[in-house]
C-alpha beads as a LAMMPS data file, in Angstrom:
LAMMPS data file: protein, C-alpha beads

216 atoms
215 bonds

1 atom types
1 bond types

-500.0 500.0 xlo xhi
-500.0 500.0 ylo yhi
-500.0 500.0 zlo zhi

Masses

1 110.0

Atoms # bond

1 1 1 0.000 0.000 0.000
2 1 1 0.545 3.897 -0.515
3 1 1 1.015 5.874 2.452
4 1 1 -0.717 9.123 1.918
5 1 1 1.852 11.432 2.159
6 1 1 3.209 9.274 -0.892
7 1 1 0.397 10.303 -3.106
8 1 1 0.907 13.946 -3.647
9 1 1 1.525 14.314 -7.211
10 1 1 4.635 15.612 -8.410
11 1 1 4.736 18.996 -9.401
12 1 1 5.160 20.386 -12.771
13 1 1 8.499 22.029 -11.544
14 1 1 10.217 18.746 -10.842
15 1 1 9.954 18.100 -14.781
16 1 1 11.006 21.239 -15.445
17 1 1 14.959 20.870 -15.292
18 1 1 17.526 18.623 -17.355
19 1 1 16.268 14.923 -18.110
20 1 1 19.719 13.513 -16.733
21 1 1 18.652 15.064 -13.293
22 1 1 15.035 14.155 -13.696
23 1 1 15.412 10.188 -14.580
24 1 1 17.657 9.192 -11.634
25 1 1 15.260 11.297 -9.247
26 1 1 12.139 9.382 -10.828
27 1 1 13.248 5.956 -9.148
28 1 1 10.914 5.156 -6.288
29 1 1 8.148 7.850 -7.423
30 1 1 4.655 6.058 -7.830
31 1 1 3.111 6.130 -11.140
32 1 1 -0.888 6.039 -10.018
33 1 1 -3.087 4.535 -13.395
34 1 1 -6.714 5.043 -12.804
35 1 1 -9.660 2.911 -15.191
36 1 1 -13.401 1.679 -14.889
37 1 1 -12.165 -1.426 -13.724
38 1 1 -10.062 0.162 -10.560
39 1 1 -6.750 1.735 -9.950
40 1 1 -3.316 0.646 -10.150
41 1 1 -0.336 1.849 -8.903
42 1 1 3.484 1.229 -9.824
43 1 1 6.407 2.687 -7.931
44 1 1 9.405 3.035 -10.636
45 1 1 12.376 1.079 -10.415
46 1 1 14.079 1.434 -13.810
47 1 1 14.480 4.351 -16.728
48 1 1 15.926 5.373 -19.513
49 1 1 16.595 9.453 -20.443
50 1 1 16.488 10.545 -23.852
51 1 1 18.320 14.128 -24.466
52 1 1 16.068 15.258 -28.214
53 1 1 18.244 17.780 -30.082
54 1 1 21.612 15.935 -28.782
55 1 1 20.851 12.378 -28.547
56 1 1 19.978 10.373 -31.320
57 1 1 18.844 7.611 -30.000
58 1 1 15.741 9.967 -29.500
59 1 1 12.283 10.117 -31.370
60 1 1 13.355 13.313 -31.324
61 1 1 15.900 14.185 -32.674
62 1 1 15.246 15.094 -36.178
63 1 1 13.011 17.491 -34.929
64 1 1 8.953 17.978 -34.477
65 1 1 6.759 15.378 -35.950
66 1 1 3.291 14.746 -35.417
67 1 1 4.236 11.881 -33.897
68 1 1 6.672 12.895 -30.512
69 1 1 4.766 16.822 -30.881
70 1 1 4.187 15.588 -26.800
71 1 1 8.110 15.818 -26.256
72 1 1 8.368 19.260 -27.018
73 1 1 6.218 20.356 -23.716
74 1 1 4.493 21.863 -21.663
75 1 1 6.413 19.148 -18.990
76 1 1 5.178 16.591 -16.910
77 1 1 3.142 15.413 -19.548
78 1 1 2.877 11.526 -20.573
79 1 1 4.744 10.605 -24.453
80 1 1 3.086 7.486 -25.442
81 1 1 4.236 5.741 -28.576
82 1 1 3.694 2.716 -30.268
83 1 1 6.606 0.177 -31.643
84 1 1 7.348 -2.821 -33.416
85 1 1 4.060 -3.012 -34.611
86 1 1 2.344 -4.490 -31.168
87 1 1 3.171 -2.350 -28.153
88 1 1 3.253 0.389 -26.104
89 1 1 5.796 2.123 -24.294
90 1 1 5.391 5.137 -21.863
91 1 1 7.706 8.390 -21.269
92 1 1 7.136 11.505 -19.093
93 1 1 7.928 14.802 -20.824
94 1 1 10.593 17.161 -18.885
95 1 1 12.794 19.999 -19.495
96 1 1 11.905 23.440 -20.807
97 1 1 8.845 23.658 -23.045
98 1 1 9.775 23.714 -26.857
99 1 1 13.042 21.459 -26.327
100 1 1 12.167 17.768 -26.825
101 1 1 13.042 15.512 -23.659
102 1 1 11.722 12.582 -21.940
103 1 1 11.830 9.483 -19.886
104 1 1 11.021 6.365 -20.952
105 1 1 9.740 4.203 -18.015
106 1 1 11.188 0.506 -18.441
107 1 1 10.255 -1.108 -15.243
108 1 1 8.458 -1.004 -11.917
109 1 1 6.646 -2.683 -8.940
110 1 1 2.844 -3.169 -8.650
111 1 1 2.033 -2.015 -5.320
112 1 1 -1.628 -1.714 -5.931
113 1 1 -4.127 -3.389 -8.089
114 1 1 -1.741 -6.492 -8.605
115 1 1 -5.070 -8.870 -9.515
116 1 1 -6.078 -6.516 -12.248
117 1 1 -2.566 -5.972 -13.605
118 1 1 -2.199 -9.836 -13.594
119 1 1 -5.705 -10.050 -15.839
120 1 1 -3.556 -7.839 -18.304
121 1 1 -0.362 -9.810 -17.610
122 1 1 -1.499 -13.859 -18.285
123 1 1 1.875 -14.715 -19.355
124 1 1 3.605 -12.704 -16.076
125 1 1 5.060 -15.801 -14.200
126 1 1 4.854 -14.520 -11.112
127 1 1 4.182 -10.273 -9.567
128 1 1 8.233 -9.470 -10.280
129 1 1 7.437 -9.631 -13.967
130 1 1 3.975 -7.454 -14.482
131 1 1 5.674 -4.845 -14.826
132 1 1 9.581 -5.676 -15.994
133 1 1 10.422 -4.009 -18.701
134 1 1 8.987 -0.974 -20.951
135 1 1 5.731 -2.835 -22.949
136 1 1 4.910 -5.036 -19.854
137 1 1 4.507 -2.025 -18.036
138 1 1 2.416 -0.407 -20.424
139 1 1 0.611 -3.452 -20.877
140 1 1 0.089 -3.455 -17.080
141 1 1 -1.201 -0.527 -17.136
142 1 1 -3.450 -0.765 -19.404
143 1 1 -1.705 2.143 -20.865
144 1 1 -1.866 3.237 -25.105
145 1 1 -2.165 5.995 -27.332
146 1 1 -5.434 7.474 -25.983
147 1 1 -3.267 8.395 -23.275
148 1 1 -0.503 10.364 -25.133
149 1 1 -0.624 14.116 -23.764
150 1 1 -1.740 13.013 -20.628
151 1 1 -1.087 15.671 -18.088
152 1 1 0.606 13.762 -14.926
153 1 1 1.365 16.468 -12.533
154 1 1 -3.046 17.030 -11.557
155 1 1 -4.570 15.981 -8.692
156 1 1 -7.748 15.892 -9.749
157 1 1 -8.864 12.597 -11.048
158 1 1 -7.310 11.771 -14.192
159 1 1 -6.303 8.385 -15.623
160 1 1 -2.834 8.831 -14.856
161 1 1 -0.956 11.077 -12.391
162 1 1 2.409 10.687 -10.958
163 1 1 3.000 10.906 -6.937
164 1 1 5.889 11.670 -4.928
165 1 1 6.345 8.273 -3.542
166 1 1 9.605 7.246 -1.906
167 1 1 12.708 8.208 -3.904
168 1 1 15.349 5.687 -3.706
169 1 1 19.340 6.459 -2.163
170 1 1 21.689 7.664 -4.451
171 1 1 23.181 4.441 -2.725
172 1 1 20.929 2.014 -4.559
173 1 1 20.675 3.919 -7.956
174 1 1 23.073 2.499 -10.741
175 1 1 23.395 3.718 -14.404
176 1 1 24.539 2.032 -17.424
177 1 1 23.880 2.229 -21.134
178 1 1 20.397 1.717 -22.386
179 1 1 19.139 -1.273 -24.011
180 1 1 18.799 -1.998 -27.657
181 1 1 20.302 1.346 -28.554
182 1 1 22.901 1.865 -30.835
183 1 1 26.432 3.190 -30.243
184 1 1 26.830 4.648 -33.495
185 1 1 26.786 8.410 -32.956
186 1 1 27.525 8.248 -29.328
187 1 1 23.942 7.882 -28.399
188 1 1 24.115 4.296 -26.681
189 1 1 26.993 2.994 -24.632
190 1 1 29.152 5.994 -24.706
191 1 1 25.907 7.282 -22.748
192 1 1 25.139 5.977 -19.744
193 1 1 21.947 7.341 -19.344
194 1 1 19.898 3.812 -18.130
195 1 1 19.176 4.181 -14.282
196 1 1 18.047 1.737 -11.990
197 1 1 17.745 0.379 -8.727
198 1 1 20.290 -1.977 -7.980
199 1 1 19.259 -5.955 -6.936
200 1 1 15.451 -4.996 -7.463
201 1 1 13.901 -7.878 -9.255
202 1 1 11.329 -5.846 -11.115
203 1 1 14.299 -4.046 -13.406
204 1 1 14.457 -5.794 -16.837
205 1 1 17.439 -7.444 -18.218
206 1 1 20.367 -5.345 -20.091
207 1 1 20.513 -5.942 -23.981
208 1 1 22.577 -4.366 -25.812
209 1 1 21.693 -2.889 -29.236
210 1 1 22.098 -6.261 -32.204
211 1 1 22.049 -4.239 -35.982
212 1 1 19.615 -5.844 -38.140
213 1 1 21.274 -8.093 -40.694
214 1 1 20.122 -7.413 -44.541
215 1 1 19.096 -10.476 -46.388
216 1 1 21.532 -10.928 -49.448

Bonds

1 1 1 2
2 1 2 3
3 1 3 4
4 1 4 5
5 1 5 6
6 1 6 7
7 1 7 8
8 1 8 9
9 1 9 10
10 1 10 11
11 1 11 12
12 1 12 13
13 1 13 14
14 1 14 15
15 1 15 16
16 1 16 17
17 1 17 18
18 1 18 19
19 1 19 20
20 1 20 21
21 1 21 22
22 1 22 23
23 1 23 24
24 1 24 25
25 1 25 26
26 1 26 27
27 1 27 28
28 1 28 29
29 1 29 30
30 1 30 31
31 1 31 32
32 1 32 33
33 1 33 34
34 1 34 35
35 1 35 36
36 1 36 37
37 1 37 38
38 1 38 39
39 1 39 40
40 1 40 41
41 1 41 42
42 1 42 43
43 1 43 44
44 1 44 45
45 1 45 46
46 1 46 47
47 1 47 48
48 1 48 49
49 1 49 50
50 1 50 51
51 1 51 52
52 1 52 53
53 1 53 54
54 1 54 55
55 1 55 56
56 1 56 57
57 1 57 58
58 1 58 59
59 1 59 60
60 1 60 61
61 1 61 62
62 1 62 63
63 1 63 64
64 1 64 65
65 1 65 66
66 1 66 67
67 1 67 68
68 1 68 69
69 1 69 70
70 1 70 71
71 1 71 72
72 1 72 73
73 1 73 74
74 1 74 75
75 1 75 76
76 1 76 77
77 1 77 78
78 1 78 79
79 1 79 80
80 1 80 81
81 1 81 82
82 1 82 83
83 1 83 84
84 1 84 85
85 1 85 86
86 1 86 87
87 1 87 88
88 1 88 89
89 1 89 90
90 1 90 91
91 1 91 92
92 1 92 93
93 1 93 94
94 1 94 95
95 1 95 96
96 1 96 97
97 1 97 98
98 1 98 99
99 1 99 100
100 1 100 101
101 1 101 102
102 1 102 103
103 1 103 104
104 1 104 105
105 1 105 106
106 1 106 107
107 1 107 108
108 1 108 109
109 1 109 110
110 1 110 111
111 1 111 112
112 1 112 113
113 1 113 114
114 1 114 115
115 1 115 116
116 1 116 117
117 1 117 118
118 1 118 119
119 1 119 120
120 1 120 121
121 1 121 122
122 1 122 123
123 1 123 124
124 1 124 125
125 1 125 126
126 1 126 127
127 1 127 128
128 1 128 129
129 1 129 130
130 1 130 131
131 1 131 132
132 1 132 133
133 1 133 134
134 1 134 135
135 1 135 136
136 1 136 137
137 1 137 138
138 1 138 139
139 1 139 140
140 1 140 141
141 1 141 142
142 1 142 143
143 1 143 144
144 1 144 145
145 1 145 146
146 1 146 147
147 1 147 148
148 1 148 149
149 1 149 150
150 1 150 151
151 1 151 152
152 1 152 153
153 1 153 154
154 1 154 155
155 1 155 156
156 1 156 157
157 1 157 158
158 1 158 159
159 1 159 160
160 1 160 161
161 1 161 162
162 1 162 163
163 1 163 164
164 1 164 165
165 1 165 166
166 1 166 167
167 1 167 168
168 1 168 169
169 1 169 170
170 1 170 171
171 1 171 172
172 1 172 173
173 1 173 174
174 1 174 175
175 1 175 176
176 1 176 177
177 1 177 178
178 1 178 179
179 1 179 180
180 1 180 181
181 1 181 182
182 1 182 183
183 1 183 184
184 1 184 185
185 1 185 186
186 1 186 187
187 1 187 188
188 1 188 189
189 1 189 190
190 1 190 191
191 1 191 192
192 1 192 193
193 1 193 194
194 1 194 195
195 1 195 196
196 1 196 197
197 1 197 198
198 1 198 199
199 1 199 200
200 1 200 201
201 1 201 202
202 1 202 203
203 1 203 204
204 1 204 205
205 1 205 206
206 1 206 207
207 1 207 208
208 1 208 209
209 1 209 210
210 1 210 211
211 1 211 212
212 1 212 213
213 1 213 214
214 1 214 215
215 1 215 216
């Protein structure tokens, strides 16, 4: 369970600074997902920052599109995007309005609502894994495009809001390269701009980025 004083929602100013200080800081912060069929909540336990204009791993970073228009601001806003054809994947908007940054959230602990997240999660072998890794959370969530330009920082009821929660120690917070990007243009493991909390065993698995081969 949440304590109360846990479920103040974050406010619009702690988005509003550089994503490498806001992605660290988001570990421990409870991600509150409200539907018809009952709430869930998530406290975070892994991310990944992506930097827009100077990071190309980024959806961003060829500029405005009408597809990542909700990483350019206002921040504290929710960037949802679909990938590979099947899933979801969820990012919170920071920095200064009109410079593309984000979050994406890769992994996180159900602390409330576990039975319905499990209803979304068949194939979960056990509560670790509802939530372990970017589309599992999503999918946990119950969270898609309808919710893209959600505004998290409210406290009125919305679908989706994000709380203060509990941060973690710098102690317990590790960073690495992300997963599946590319190190071509310094934007993967030159950058180590994956965060997590160390021996949690919601945090997904490290992969590193494999080039698709063209057929001859």
């Amino acid at each position: 369970m949440i304590a109360p004083s846990d479920r103040t929602p974050l406010p619009r100013e702690f988005f509003d600074r550089p994503v490498l200080e806001v992605a660290p800081d988001l570990l421990g912060r409870v991600l509150v997902r409200t539907t018809p069929a009952g709430p869930i909540a998530l406290r975070l336990t892994e991310v990944e920052a992506y930097d827009g204009p100077n990071d190309p791993g980024s959806h961003a970073y060829r500029g405005r599109t009408p597809r990542n228009e909700v990483m350019f601001g206002p921040p504290g806003h929710v960037y949802v995007y679909f990938t590979y054809g099947m899933w979801h994947c969820m990012n919170l908007v920071c920095g200064p309005e009109g410079r593309a940054a984000a979050v994406l959230l890769r992994a996180g602990e159900i602390v409330e609502g576990a039975e319905l997240a499990r209803s979304r999660r068949p194939a979960a072998r056990n509560d670790k894994e509802l939530a372990k890794g970017p589309a599992r959370l999503a999918s946990a969530l119950g969270v898609d495009r309808t919710l893209d330009g959600t505004d998290a920082c409210t406290a009125d009821d919305t679908p989706l809001r994000i709380a203060t929660g509990t941060p973690f120690p710098s102690t317990r917070i590790r960073s690495g390269p992300r997963t599946g990007v590319s190190g071509d243009g310094g934007n993967g493991e030159i950058h180590p701009w994956r965060f997590w909390v160390a021996d949690d065993p919601t945090v997904s698995p490290y992969r590193a980025h494999a080039p698709r081969r063209r057929r001859s």
